[in-house]
C-alpha positions as CSV (number, residue, x, y, z in Angstrom):
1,X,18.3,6.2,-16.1
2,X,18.0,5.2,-19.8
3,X,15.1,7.6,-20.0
4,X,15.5,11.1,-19.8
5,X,13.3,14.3,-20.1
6,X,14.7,15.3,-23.3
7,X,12.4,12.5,-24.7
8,X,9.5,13.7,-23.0
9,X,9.9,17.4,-22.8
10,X,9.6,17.5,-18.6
11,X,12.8,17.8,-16.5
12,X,13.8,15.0,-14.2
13,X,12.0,15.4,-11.0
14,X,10.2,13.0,-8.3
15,X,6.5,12.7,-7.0
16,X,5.9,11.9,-3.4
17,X,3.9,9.3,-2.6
18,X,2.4,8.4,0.7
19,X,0.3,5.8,2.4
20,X,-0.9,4.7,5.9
21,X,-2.7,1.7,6.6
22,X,-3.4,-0.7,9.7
23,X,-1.4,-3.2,8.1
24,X,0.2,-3.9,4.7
25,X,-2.1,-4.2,1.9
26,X,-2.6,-7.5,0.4
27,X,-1.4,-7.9,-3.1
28,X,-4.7,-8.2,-4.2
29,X,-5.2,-4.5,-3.2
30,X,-1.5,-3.8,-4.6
31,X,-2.1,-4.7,-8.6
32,X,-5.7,-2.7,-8.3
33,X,-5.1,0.2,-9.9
34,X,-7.7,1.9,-8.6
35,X,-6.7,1.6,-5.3
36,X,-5.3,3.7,-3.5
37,X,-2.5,1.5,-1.9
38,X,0.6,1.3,-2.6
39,X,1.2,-0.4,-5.8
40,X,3.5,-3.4,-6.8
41,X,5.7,-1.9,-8.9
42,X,7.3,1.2,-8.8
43,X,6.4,2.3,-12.4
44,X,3.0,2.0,-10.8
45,X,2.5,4.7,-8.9
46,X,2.4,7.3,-11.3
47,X,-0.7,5.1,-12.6
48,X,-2.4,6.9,-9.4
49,X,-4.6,9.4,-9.5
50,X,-2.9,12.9,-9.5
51,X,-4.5,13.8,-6.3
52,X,-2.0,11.2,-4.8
53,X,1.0,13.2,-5.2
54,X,2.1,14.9,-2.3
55,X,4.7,16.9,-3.6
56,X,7.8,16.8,-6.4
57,X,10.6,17.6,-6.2
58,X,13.0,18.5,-9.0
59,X,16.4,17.1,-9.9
60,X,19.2,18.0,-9.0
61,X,18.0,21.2,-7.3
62,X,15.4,19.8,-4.7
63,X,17.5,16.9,-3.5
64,X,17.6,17.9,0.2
65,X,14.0,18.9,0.5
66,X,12.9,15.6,-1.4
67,X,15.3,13.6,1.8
68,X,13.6,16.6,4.3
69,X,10.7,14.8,3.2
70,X,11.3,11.5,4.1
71,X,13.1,12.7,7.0
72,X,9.7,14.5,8.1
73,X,8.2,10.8,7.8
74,X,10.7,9.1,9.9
75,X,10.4,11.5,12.5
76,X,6.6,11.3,12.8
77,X,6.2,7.7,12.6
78,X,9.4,6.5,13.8
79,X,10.0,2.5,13.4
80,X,8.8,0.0,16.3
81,X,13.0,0.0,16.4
82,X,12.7,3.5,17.8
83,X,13.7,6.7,16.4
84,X,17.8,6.0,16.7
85,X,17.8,2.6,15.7
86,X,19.3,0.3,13.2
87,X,16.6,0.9,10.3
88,X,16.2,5.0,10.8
89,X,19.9,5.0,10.0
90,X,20.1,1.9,6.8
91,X,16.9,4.3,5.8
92,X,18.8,7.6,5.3
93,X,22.0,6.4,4.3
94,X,19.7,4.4,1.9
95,X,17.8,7.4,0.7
96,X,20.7,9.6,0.6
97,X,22.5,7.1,-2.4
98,X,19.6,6.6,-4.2
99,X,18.8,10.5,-4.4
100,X,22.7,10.9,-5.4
101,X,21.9,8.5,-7.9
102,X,19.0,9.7,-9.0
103,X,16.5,6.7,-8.7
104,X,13.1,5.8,-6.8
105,X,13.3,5.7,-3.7
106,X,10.7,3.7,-1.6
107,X,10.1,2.8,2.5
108,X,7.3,0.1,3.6
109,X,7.5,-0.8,7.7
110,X,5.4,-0.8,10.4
111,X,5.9,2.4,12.8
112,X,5.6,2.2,16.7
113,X,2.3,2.8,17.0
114,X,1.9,-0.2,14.4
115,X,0.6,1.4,11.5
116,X,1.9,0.3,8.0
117,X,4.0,3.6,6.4
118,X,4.6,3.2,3.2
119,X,6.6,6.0,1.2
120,X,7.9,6.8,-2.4
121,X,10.2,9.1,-4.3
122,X,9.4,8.2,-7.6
123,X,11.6,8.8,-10.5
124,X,9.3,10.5,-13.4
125,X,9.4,10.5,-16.4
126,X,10.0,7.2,-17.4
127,X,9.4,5.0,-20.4
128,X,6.2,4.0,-20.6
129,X,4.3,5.9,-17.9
130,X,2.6,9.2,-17.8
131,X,3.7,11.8,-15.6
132,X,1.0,12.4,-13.5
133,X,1.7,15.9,-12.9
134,X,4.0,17.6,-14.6
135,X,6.6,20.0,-12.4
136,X,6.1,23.9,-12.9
137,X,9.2,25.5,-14.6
């Protein structure tokens, strides 16, 4: 990332971000900002409301309790797949690099029982976007 927290003052860290829904929003719902779905863009979701944020997680030290997270997600609304299937495991492996790595990570599928998860690690801070609640130190 180009943009580190030496410019801002805050450490690297992620939010948490999560959404359930009968289906997937429309994009309609998706650019409203107000809304409470999940946005467009990535950079987006620190536009929510701070009340949004389920957790953060700080970098490098919370890596495993960031993917614990997600993991928790899969677990409790495993994909119409079924919970050792072909997505769970592209999911993790998928989450696992981009936590290494240091970037976003973000989930959108329909679970078993056919509700529309939608997850995000988000990457924060970032150029142009407020952090929408700073970590404690």
């Amino acid at each position: 990332m180009a943009f580190h927290w030496h410019e801002t003052g805050l450490a690297d860290h992620w939010h948490a971000y999560a959404w359930n829904g009968s289906e997937r929003p429309p994009d309609s719902d998706r650019r409203d900002q107000g809304s409470s779905s999940p946005p467009l863009e990535i950079s987006h979701w620190l536009r929510q409301r701070p009340d949004y944020v389920k957790a953060t997680f700080k970098i490098p030290d919370d890596r495993d309790k960031a993917r614990a997270w997600l993991q928790e997600t899969l677990d409790e609304y495993p994909s119409r797949e079924g919970p050792f299937s072909r997505h769970k495991v592209s999911e993790l492996t998928y989450t696992s690099e981009c936590l290494e790595s240091d970037h976003d990570v973000v989930w959108g599928y329909y679970s078993a029982s056919g509700r529309y998860v939608s997850r995000g690690l988000i990457f924060c801070p970032r150029a142009g976007e407020r952090c929408p609640k700073p970590p404690r130190r």
